[in-house]
C-alpha positions as CSV (number, residue, x, y, z in Angstrom):
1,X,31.1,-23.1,42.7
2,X,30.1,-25.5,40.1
3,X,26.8,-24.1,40.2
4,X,27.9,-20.5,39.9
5,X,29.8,-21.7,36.9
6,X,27.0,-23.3,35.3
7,X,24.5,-20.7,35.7
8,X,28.0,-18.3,34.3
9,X,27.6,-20.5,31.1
10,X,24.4,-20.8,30.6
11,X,23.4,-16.9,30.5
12,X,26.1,-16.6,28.2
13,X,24.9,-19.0,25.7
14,X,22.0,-17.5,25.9
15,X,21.9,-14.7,22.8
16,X,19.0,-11.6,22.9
17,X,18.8,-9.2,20.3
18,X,17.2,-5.5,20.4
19,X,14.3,-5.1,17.5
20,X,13.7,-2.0,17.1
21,X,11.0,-1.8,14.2
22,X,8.7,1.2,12.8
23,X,5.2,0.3,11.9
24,X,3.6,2.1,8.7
25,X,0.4,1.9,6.6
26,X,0.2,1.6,2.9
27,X,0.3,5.4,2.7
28,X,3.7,5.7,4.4
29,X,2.4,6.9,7.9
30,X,3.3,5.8,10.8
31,X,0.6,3.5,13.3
32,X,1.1,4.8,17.2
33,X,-0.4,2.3,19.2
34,X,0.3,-1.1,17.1
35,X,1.0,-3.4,19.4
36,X,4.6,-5.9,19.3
37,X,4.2,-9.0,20.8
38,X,6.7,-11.9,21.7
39,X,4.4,-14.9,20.7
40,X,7.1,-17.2,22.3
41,X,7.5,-15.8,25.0
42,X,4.2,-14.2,26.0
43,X,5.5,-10.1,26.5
44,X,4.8,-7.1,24.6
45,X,4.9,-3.6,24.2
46,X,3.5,-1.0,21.5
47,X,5.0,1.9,19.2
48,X,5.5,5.5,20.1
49,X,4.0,8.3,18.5
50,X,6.7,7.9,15.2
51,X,5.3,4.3,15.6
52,X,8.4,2.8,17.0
53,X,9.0,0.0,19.1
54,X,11.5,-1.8,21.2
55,X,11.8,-5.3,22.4
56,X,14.0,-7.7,23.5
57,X,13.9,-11.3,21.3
58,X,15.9,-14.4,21.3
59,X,17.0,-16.4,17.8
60,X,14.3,-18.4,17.4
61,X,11.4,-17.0,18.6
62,X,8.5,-15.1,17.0
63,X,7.0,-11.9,16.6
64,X,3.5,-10.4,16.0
65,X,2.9,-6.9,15.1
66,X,-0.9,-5.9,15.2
67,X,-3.3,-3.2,15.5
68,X,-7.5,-3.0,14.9
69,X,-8.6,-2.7,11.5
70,X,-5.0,-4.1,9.9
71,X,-3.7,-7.6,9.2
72,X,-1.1,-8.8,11.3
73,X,2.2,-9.4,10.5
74,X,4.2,-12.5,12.0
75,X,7.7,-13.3,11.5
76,X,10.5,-15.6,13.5
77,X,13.8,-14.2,14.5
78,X,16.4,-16.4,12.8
79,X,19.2,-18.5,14.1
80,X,22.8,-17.4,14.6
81,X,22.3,-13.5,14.2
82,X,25.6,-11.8,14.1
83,X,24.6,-8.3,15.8
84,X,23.3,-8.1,18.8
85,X,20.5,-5.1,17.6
86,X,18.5,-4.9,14.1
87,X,16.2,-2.7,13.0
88,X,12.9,-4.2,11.5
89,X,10.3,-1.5,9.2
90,X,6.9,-3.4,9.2
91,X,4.2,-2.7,6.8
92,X,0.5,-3.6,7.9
93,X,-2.8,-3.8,5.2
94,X,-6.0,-2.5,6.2
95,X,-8.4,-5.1,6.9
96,X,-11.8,-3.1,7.2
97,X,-13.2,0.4,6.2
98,X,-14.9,1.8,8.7
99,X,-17.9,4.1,7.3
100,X,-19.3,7.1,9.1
101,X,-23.2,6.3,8.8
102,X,-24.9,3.5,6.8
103,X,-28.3,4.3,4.8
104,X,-29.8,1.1,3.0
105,X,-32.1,1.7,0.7
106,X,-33.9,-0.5,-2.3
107,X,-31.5,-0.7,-4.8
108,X,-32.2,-2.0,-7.9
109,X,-35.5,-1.7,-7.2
110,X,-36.5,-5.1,-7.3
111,X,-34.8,-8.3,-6.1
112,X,-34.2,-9.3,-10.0
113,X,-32.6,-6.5,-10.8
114,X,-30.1,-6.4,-7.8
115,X,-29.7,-10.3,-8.9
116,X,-28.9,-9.8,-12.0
117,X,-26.5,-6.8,-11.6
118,X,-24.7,-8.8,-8.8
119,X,-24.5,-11.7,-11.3
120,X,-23.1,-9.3,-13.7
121,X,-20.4,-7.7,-11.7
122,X,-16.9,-8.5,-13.0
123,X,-13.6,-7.6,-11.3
124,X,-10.5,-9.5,-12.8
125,X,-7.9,-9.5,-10.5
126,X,-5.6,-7.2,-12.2
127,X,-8.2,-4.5,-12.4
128,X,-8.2,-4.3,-8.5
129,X,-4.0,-4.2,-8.4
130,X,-4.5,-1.2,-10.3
131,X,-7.1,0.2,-8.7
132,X,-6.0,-0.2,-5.2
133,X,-2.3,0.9,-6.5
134,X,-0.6,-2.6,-5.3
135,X,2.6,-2.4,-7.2
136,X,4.0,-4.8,-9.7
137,X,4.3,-8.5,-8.9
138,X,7.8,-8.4,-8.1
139,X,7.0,-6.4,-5.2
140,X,3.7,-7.6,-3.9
141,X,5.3,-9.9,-1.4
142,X,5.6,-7.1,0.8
143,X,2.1,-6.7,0.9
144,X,1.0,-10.2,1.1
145,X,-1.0,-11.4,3.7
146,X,1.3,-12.5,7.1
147,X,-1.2,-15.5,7.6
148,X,-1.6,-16.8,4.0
149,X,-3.4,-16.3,1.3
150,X,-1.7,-14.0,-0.9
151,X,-2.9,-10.4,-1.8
152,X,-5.6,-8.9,0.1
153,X,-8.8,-8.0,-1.9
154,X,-12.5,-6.7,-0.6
155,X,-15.4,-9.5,-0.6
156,X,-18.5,-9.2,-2.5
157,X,-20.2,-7.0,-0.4
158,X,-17.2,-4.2,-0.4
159,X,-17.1,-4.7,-4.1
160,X,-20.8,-4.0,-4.2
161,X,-20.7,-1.1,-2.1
162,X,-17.7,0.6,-3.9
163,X,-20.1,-0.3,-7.5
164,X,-23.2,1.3,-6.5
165,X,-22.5,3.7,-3.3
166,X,-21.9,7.6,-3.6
167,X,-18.8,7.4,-1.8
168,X,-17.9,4.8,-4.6
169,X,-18.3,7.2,-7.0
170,X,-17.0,9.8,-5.7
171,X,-14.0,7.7,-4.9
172,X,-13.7,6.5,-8.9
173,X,-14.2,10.3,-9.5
174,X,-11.3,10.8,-7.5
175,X,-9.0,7.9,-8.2
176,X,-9.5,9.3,-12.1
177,X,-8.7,12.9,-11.1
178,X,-5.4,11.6,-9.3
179,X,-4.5,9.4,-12.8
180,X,-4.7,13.0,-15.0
181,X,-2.4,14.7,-11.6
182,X,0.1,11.7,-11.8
183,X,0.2,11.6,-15.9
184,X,0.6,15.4,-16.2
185,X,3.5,15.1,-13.4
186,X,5.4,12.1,-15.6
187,X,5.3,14.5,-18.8
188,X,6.4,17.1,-16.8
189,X,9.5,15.3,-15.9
190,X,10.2,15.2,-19.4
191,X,9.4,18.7,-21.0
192,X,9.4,21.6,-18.1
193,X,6.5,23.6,-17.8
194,X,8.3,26.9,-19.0
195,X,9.2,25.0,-22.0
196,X,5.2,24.1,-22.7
197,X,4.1,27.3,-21.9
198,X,6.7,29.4,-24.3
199,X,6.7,27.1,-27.2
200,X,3.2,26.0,-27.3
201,X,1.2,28.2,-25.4
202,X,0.5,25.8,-22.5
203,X,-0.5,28.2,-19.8
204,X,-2.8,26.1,-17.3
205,X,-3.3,22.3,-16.1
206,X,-6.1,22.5,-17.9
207,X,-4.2,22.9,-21.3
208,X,-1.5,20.4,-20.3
209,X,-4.0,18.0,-19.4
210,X,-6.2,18.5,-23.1
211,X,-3.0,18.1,-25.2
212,X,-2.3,15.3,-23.2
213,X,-5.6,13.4,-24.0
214,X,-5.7,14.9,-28.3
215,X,-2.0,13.7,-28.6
216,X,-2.8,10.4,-26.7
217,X,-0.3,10.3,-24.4
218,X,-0.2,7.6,-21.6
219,X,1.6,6.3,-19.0
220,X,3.2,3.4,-20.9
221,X,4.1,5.3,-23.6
222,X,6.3,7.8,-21.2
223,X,8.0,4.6,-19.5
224,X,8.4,3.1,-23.0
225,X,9.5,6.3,-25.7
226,X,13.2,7.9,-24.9
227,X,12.9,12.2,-23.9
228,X,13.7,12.6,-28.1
229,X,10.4,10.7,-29.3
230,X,7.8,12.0,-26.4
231,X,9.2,15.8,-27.4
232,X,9.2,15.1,-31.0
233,X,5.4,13.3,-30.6
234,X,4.2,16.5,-29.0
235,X,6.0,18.9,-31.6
236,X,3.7,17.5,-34.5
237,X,0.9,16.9,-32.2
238,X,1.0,20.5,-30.9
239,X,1.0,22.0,-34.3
């Protein structure tokens, strides 16, 4: 009997709480496969097709969420949880790019050239938060990396690749493209398109996009100016 009660206290001392947690990439979809792991413990189980998982943790121990090609992402349950089921959204970074084919070929053309352009080749930090859309630092430690080490960036050789490749150009081409699509979308926020089109003779994207760029209009500007000034700006602009 003593025995019986022991074991009685024991499991109920014992505390286990139901994750259930959603995996996503930085684009906002959803990773089926990524696997959930118990590191304490030594059990796991992997997300669904919505990239949801269940498992069963106690306070105290910790959990690793990977998948190929993405950084894992570690945390430890805490202590004295006051629910006995939480839900947990987990965000993993990309950790390689995966290319279809690789051609190498001899460029520059000599060994002094391809020296002295690697020598050359200047990416401040901030450059790449912008280019790989990371938002502001109050945000970025979301997308820090679980192991340490801050903000993930690509080596030398990626930033190499993206400088000089095709499909690095033809990603700047379209990373520009998508800047004039997001800018036009921010004015039209603030002056409706009918309104353009009636009062200025703004018929096409094309036309939005050119007053845009002769009245120098920019991002900042739209964040900073109140509705009144960006309308009056583009009244004696327009004209």
């Amino acid at each position: 009997m003593l025995l019986m009660l022991f074991m009685a206290l024991s499991l109920h001392a014992q505390q286990y709480v139901m994750i259930k947690g959603q995996v996503w990439d930085l684009r906002g979809d959803e990773l089926v496969g990524a696997h959930a792991y118990n590191i304490t413990r030594h059990y796991g189980t992997f997300t669904d097709i919505e990239g949801i998982f269940f498992l069963v943790m106690n306070p105290g121990d910790s959990l690793r969420v990977s998948m190929v090609g993405y950084k894992p992402y570690t945390m430890k349950i805490p202590q004295r949880l006051s629910a006995d089921s939480y839900k947990l959204d987990v965000t993993l970074i990309g950790d390689t790019i995966i290319l279809k084919t690789a051609e190498i070929k001899p460029y520059p053309a000599t060994y002094a050239e391809f020296k002295r352009e690697f020598l050359e080749l200047r990416v401040p930090e901030e450059i790449l938060f912008e280019k790989t859309n990371i938002p502001h630092i109050v945000y970025r430690s979301k997308y820090a990396n679980p192991d340490g080490g801050g903000i993930l960036l690509p080596g030398p050789f990626s930033l190499l690749y993206n400088a000089f490749s095709k499909e690095g150009k033809e990603l700047k081409k379209m990373n520009s493209i998508l800047a004039v699509n997001r800018l036009r979308e921010q004015l039209l926020n603030v002056i409706p398109r009918a309104t353009l089109e009636n009062q200025y003779g703004l018929k096409t994207d094309d036309d939005i996009d050119e007053m845009i760029s002769r009245c120098g209009i920019t991002s900042e500007l739209l964040q900073t100016w109140s509705d009144y000034d960006i309308i009056s700006h583009i009244s004696r602009c327009a004209k």
